[in-house]
N, C-alpha and C positions, 0 to 999 in steps of 0.2 A: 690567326695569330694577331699580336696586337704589338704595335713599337711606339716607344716614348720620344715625342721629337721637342727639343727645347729651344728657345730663341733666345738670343742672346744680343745685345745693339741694336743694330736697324733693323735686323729680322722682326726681334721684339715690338719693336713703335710698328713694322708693317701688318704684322699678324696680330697684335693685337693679346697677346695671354704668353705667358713666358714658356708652359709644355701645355702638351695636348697629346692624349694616347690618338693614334690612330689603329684600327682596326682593318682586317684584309684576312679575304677567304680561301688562302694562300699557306702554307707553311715556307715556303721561303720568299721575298721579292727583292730588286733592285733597289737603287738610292733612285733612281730614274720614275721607277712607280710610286712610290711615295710622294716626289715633290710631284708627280701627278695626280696623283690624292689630293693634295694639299691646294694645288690649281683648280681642280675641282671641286673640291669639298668647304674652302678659305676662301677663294677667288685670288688668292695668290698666288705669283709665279718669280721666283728666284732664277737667275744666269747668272754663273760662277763668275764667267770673266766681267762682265758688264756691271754686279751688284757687288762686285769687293768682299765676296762671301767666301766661309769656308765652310767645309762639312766635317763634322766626326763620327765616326761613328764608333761605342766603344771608346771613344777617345783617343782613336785613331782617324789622321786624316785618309778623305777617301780615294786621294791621288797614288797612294801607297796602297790601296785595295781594291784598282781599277777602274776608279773615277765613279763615274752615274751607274755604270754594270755593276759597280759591289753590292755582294748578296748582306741582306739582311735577315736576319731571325726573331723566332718568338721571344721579346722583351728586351732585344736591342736596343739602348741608347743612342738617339743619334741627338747632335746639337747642330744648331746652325746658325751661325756668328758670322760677324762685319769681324774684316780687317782691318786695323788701326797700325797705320805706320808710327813711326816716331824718330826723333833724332837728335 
């Protein structure tokens, strides 16, 4: 299976390319395995509460579909964006 993962703010200047398909020998995985790809495979490593990140996936946040356990599918969007306050 192979899923689109896009950076958006800080993620972008950390990682360095705005998407990147990743691939996995897998038909379903976590959000959890992927950013473990991504540690592996990038040498990046994102923490939700400590990097001001969010996750989509779908374009759905993934607090709403069980945090780093939500399953992922073949051609799943996922993004992963800085939060910016304002006021």
């Amino acid at each position: 299976m192979k899923v689109l993962a896009k950076f958006v703010g800080s993620p972008y200047k950390i990682v360095g390319v705005s998407d990147i398909w990743l691939f996995f020998d897998k038909d379903e995985i976590t959000v959890r395995e992927l950013l473990n790809k991504l540690e592996m495979e990038r040498g990046v490593k994102f923490t939700l509460e400590s990097d001001n990140i969010v996750i989509l996936v779908n374009g759905r946040r993934i607090e709403f579909m069980g945090g780093l356990d939500a399953r992922l599918k073949d051609l799943d969007e996922i993004v992963v964006a800085s939060i910016i306050g304002g006021g």
